[in-house]
mmCIF file of the N, C-alpha and C atoms, coordinates in Angstrom:
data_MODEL
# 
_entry.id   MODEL 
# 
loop_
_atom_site.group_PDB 
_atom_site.id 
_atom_site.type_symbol 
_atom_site.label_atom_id 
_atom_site.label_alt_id 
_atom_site.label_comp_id 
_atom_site.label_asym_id 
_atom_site.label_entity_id 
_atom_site.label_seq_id 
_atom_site.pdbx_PDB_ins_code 
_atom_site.Cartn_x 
_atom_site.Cartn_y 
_atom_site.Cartn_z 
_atom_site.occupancy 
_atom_site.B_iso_or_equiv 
_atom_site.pdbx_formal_charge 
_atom_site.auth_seq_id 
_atom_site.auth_comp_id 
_atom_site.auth_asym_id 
_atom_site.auth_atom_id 
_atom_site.pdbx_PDB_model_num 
ATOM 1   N N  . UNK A 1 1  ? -9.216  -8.083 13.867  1.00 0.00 ? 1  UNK A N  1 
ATOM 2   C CA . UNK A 1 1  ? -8.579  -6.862 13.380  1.00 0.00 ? 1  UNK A CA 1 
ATOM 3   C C  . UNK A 1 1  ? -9.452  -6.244 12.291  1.00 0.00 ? 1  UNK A C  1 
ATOM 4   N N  . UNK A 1 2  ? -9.697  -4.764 12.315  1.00 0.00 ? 2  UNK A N  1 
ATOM 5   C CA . UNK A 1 2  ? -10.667 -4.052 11.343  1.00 0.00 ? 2  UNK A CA 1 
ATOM 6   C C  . UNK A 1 2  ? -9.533  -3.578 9.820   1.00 0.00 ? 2  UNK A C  1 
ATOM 7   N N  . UNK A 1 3  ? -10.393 -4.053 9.251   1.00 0.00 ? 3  UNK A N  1 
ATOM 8   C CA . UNK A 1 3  ? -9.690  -3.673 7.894   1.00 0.00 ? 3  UNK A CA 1 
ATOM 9   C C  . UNK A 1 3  ? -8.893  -2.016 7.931   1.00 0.00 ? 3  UNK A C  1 
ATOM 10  N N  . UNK A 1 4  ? -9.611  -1.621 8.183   1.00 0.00 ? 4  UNK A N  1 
ATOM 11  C CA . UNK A 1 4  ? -8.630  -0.015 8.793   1.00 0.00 ? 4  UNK A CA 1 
ATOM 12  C C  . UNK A 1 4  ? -7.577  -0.353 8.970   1.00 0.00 ? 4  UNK A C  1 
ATOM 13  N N  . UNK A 1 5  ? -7.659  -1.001 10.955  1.00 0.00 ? 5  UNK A N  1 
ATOM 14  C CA . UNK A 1 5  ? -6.134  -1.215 10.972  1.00 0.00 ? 5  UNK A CA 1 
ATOM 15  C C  . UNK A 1 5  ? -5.066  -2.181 10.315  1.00 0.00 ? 5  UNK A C  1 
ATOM 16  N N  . UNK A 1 6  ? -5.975  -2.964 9.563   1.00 0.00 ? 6  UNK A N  1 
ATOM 17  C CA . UNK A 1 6  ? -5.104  -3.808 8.314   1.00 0.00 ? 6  UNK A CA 1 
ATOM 18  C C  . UNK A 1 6  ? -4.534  -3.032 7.508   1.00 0.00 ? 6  UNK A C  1 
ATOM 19  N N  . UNK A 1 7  ? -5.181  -1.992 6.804   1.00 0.00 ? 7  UNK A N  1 
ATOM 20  C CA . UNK A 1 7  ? -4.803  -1.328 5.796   1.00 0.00 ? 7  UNK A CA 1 
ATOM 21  C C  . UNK A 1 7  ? -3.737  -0.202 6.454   1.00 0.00 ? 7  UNK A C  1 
ATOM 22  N N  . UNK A 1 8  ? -3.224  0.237  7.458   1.00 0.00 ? 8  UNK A N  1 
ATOM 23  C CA . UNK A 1 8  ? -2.813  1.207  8.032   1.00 0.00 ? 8  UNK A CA 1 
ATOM 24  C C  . UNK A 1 8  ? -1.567  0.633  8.499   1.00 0.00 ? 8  UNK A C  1 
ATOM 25  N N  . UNK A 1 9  ? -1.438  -0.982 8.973   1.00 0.00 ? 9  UNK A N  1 
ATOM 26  C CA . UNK A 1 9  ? -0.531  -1.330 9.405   1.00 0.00 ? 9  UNK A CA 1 
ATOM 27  C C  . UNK A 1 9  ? 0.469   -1.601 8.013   1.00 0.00 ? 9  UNK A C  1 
ATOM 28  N N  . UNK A 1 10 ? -0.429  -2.113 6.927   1.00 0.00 ? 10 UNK A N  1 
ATOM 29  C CA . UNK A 1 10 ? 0.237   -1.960 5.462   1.00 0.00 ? 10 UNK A CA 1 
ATOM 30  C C  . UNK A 1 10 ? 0.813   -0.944 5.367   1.00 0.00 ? 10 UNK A C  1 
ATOM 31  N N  . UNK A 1 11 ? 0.033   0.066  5.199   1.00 0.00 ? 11 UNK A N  1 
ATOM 32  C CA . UNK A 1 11 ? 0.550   1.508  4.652   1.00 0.00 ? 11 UNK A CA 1 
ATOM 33  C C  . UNK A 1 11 ? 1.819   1.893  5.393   1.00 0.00 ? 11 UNK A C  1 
ATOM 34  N N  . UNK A 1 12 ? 1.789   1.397  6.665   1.00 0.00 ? 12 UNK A N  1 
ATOM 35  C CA . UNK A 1 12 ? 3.664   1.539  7.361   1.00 0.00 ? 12 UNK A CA 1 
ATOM 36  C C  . UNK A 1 12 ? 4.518   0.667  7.228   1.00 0.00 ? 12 UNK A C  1 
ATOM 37  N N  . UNK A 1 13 ? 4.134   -0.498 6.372   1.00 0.00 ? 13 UNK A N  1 
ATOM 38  C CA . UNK A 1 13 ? 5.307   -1.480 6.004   1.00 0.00 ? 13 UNK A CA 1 
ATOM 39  C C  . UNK A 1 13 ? 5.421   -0.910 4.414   1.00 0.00 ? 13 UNK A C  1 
ATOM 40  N N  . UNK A 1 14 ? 5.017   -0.192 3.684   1.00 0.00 ? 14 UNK A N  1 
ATOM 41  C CA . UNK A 1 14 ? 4.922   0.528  2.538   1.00 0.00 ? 14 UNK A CA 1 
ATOM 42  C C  . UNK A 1 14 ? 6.284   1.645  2.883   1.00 0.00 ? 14 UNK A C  1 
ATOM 43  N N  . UNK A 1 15 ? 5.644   2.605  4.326   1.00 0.00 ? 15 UNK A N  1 
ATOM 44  C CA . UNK A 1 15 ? 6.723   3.656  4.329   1.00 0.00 ? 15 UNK A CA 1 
ATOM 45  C C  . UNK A 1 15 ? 7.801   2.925  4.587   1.00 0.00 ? 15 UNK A C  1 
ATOM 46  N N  . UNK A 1 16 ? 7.952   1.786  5.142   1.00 0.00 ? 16 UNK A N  1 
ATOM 47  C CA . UNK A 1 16 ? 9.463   1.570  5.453   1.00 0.00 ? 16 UNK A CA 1 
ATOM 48  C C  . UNK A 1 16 ? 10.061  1.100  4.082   1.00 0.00 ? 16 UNK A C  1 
ATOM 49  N N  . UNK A 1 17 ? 9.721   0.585  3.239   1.00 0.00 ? 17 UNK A N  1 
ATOM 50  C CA . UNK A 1 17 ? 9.889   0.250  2.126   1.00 0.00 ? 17 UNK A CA 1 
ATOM 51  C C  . UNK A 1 17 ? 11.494  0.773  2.037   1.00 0.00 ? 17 UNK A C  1 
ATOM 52  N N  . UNK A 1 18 ? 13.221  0.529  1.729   1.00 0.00 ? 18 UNK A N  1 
ATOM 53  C CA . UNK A 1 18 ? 13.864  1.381  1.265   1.00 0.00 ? 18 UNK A CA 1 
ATOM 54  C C  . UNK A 1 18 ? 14.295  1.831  0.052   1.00 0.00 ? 18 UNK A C  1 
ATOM 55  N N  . UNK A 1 19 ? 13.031  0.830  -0.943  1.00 0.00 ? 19 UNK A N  1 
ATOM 56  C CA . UNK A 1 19 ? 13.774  1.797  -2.333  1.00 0.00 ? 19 UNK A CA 1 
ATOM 57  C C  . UNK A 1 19 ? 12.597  1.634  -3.234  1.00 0.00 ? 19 UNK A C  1 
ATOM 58  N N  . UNK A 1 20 ? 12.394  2.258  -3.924  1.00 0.00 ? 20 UNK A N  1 
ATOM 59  C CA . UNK A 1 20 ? 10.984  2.331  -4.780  1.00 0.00 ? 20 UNK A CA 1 
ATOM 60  C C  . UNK A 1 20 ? 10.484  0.802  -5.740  1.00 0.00 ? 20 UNK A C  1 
ATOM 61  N N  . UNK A 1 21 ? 11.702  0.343  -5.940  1.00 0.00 ? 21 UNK A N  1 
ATOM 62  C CA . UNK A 1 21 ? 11.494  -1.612 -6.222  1.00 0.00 ? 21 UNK A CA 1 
ATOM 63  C C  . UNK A 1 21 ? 10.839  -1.845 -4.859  1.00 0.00 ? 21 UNK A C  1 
ATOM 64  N N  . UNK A 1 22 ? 11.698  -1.983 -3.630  1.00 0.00 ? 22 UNK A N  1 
ATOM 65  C CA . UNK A 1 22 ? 10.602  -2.459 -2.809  1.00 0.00 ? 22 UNK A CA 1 
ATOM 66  C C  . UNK A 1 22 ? 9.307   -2.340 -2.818  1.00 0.00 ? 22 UNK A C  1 
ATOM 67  N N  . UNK A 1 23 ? 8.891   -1.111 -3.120  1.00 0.00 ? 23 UNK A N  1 
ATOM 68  C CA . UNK A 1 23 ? 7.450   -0.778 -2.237  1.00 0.00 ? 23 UNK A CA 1 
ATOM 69  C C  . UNK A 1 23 ? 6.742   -1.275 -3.537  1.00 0.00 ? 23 UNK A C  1 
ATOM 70  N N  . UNK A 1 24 ? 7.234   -1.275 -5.147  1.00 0.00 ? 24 UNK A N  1 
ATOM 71  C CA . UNK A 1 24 ? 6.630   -1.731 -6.188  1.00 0.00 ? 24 UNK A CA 1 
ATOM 72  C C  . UNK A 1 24 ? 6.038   -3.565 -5.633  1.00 0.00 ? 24 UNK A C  1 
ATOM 73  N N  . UNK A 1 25 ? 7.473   -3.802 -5.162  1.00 0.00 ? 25 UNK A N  1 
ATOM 74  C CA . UNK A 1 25 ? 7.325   -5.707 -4.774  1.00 0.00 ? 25 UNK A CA 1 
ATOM 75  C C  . UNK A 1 25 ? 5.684   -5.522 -4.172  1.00 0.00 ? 25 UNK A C  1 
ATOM 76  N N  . UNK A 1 26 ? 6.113   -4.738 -2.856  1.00 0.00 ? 26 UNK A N  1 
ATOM 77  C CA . UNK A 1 26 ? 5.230   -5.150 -1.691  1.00 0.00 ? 26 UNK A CA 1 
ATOM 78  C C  . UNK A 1 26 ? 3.366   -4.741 -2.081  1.00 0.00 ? 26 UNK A C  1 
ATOM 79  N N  . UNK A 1 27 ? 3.664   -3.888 -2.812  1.00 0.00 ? 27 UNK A N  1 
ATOM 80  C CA . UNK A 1 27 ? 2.206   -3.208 -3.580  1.00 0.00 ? 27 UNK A CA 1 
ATOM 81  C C  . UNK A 1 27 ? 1.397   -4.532 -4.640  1.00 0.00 ? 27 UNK A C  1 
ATOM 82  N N  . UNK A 1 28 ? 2.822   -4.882 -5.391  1.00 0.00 ? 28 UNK A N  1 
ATOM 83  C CA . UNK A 1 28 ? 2.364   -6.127 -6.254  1.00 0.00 ? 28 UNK A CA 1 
ATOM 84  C C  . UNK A 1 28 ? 2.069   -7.518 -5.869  1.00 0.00 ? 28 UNK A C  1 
ATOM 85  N N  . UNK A 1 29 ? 2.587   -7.436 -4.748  1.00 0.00 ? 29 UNK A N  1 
ATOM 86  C CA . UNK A 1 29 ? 2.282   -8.988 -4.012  1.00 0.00 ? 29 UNK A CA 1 
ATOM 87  C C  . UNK A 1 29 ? 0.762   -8.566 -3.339  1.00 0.00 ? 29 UNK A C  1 
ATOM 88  N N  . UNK A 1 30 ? 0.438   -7.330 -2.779  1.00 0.00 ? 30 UNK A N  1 
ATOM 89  C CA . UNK A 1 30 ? -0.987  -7.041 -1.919  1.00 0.00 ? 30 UNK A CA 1 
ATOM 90  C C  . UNK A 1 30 ? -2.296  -7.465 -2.802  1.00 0.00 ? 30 UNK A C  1 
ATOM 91  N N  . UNK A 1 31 ? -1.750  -6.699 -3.926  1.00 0.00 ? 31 UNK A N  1 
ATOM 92  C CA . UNK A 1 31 ? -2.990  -6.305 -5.053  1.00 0.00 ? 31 UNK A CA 1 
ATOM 93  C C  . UNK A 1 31 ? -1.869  -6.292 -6.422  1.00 0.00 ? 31 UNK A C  1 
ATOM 94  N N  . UNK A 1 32 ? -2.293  -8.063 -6.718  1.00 0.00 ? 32 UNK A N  1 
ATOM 95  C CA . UNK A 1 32 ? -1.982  -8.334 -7.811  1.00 0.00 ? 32 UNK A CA 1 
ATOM 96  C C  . UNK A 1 32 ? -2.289  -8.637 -8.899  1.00 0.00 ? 32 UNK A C  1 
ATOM 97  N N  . UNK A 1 33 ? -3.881  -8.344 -8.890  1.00 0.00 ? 33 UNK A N  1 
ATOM 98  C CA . UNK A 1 33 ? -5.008  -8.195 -9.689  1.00 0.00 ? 33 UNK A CA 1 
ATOM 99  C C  . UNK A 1 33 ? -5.244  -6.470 -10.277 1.00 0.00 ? 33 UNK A C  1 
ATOM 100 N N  . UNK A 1 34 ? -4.856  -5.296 -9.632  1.00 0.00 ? 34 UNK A N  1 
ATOM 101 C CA . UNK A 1 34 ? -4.290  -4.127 -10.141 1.00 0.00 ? 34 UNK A CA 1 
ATOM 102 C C  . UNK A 1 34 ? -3.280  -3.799 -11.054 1.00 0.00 ? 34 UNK A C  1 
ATOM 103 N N  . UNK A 1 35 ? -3.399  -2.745 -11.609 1.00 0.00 ? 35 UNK A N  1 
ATOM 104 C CA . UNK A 1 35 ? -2.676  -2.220 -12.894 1.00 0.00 ? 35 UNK A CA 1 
ATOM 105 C C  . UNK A 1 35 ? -2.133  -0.891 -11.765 1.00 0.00 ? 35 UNK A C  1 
ATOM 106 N N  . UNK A 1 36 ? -0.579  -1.254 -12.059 1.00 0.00 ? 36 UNK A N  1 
ATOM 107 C CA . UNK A 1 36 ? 0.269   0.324  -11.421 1.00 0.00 ? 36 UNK A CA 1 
ATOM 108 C C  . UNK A 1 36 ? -0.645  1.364  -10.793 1.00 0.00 ? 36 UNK A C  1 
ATOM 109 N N  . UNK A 1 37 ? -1.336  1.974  -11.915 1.00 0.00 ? 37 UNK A N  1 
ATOM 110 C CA . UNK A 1 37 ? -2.004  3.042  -11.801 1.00 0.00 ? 37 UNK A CA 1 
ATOM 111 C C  . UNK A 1 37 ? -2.883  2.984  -10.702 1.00 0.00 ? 37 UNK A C  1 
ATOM 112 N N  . UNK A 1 38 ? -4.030  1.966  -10.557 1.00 0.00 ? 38 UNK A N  1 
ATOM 113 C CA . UNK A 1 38 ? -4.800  1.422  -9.795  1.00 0.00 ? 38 UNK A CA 1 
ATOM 114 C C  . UNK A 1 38 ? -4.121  1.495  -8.400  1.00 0.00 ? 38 UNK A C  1 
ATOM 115 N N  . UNK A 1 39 ? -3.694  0.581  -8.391  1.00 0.00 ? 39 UNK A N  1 
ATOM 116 C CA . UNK A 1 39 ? -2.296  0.660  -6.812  1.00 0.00 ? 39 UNK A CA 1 
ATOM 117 C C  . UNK A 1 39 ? -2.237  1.976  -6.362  1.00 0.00 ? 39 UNK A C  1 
ATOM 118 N N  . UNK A 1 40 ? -1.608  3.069  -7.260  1.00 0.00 ? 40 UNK A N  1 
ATOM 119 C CA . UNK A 1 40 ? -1.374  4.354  -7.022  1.00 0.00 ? 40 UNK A CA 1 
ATOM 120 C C  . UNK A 1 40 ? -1.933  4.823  -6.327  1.00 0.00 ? 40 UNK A C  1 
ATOM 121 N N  . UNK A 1 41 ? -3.297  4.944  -7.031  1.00 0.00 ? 41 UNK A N  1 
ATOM 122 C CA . UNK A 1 41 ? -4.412  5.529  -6.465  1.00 0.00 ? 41 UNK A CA 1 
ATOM 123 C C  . UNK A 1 41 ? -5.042  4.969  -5.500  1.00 0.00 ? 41 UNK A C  1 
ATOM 124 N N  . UNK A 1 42 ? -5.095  3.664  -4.730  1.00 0.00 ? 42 UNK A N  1 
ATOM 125 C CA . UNK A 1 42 ? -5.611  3.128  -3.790  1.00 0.00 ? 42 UNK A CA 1 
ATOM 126 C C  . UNK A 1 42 ? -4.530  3.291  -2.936  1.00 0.00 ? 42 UNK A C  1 
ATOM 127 N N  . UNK A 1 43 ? -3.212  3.937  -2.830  1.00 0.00 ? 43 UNK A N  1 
ATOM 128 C CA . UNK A 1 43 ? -2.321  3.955  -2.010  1.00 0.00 ? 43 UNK A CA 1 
ATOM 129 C C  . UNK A 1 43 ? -2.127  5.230  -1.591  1.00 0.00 ? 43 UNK A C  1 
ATOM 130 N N  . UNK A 1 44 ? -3.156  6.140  -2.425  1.00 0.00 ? 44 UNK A N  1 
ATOM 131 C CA . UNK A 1 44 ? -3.346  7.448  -2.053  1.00 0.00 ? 44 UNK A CA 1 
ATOM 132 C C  . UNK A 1 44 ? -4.173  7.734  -1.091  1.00 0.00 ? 44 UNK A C  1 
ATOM 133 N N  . UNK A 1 45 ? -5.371  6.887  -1.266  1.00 0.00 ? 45 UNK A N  1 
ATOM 134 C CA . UNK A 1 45 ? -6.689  6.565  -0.668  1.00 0.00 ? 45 UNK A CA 1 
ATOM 135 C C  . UNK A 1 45 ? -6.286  6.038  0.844   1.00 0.00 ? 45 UNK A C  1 
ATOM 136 N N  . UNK A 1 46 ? -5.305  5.228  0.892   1.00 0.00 ? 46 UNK A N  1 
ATOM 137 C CA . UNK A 1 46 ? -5.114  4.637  1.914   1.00 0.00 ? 46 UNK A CA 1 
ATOM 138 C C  . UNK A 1 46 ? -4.163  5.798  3.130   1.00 0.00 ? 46 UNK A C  1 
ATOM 139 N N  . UNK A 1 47 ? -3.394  6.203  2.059   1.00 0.00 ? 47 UNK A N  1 
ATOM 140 C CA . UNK A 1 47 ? -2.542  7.575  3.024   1.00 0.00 ? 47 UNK A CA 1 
ATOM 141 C C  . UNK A 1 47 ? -3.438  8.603  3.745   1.00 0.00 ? 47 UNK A C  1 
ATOM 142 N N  . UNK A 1 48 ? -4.839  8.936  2.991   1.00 0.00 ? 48 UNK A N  1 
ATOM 143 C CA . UNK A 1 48 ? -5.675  9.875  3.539   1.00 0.00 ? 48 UNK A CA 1 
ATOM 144 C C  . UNK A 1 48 ? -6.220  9.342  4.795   1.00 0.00 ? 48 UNK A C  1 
ATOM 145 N N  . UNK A 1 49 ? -6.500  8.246  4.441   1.00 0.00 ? 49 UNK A N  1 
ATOM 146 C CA . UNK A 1 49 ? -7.235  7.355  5.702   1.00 0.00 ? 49 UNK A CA 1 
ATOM 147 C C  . UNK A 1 49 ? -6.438  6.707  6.749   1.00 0.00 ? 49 UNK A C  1 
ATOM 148 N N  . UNK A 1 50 ? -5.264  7.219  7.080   1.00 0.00 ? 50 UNK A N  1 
ATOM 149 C CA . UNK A 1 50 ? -4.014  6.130  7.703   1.00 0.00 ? 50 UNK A CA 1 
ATOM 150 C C  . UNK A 1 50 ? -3.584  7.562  8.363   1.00 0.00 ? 50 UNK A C  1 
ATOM 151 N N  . UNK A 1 51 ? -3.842  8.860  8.119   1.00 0.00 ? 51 UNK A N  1 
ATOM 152 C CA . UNK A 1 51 ? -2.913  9.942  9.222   1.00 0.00 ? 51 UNK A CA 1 
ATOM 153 C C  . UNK A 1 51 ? -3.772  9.868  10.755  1.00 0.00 ? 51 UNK A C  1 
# 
């Protein structure tokens, strides 16, 4: 499996997420060496690259 579709299959267990604790959990368990902010922005990165 290519990291793409690793990261893409994430990014839709992210959207299903149903409440903003969740998707905090699921972000903090991925990349738990990141600071909020960090996450953010790599989850932005990942939305561009995931349509």
């Amino acid at each position: 499996m290519s990291g793409h579709h690793a990261m893409c299959t994430f990014n839709q267990r992210l959207q299903r997420a149903r409440t903003p604790e969740e998707r905090q959990a699921i972000l903090a368990q991925a990349m738990p060496d990141m600071l909020p902010e960090e996450r953010e922005q790599h989850l932005l990165t990942m939305q561009r690259q995931c349509r």
